[in-house]
C-alpha positions as CSV (number, residue, x, y, z in Angstrom):
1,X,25.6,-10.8,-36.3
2,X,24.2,-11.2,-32.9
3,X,25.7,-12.2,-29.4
4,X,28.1,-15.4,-30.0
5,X,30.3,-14.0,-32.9
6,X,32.0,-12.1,-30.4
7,X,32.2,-14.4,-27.5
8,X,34.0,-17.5,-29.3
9,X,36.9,-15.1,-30.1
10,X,36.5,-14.2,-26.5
11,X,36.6,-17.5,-25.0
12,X,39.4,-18.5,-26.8
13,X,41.3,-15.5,-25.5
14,X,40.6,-16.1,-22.3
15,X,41.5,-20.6,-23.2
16,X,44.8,-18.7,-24.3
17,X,45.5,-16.5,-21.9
18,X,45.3,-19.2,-19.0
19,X,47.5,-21.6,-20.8
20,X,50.2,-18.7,-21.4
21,X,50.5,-17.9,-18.3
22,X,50.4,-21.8,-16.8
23,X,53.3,-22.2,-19.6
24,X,55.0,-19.1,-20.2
25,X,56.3,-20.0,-23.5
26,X,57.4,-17.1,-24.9
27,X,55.9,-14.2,-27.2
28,X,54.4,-16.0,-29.7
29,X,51.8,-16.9,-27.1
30,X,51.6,-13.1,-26.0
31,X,50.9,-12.0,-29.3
32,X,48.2,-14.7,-29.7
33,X,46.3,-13.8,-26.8
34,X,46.4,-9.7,-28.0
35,X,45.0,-10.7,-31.6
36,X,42.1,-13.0,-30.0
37,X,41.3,-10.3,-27.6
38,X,41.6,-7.5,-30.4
39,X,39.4,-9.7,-32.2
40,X,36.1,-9.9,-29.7
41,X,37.1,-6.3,-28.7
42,X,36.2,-5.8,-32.6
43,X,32.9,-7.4,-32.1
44,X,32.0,-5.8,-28.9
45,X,32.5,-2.4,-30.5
46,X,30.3,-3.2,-33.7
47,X,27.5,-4.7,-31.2
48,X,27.6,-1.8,-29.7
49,X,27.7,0.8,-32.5
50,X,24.5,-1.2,-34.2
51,X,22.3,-1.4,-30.5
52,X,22.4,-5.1,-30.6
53,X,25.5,-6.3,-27.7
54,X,23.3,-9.0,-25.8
55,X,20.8,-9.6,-28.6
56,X,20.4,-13.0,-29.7
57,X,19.4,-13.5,-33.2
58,X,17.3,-16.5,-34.5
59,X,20.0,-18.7,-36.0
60,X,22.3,-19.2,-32.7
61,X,24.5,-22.1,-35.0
62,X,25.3,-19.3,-37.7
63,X,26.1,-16.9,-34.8
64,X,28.9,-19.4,-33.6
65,X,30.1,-20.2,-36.8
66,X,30.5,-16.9,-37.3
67,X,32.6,-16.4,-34.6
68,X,34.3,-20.0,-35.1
69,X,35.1,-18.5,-38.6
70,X,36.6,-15.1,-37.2
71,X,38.8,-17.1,-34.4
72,X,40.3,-19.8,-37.4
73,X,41.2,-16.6,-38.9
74,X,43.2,-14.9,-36.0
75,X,44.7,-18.3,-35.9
76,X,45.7,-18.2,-39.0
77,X,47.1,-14.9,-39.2
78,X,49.3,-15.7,-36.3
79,X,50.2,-18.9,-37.7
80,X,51.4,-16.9,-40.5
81,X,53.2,-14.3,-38.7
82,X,55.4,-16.9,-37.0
83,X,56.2,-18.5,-40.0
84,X,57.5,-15.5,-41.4
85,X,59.6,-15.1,-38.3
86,X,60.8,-18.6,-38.7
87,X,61.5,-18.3,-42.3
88,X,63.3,-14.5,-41.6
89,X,64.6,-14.3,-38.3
90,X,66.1,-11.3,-38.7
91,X,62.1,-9.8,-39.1
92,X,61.6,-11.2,-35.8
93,X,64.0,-10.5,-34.2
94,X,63.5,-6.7,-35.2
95,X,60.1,-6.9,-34.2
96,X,60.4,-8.1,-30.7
97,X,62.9,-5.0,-30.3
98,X,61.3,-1.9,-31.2
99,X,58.2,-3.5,-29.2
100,X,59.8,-4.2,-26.1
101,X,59.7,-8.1,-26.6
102,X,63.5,-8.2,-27.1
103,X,66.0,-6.9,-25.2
104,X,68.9,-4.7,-26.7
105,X,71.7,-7.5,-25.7
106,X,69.5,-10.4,-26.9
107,X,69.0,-8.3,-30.9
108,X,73.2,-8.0,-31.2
């Protein structure tokens, strides 16, 4: 793993985060933009454990798809999350409370 796994997640956190706030669509965007960020942070924090953070290795294409294949997941996982919350509203609902996302009036 060299330098591009971690900045595709990146990127697209930072794609996100500029079309949340241009939009302002609600939390789901919110959370999106956390999990891609959590995501590069992840890959930041292993470059730097293993002494390699602005290495680049010798197959560039695997490096992106690496980090292609690490951003499809977040997308999934989020895809999956609001799902959930559309299939069980009453989990989402809960959710957005006890993290702040929800407002006591809006959960009655």
């Amino acid at each position: 793993m060299e330098l591009a796994c971690w900045i595709v997640p990146l990127a697209a956190a930072v794609i996100s985060s500029i079309v949340w706030r241009a939009f302002k669509r609600g939390p789901a965007g919110w959370w999106l933009n956390l999990l891609l960020y959590g995501g590069s942070l992840f890959g930041v924090v292993d470059h730097v454990w293993h002494g390699e953070l602005f290495l680049i290795g010798e197959a560039p294409l695997m490096d992106l798809l690496l980090g292609a294949t690490i951003t499809a997941t977040i997308f999934c996982g989020w895809g999956i999350v609001l799902g959930i919350a559309k299939v069980r509203p009453e989990l989402g609902r809960r959710m957005g409370y006890y993290l702040g996302i929800v407002s006591v009036e809006q959960k009655r």
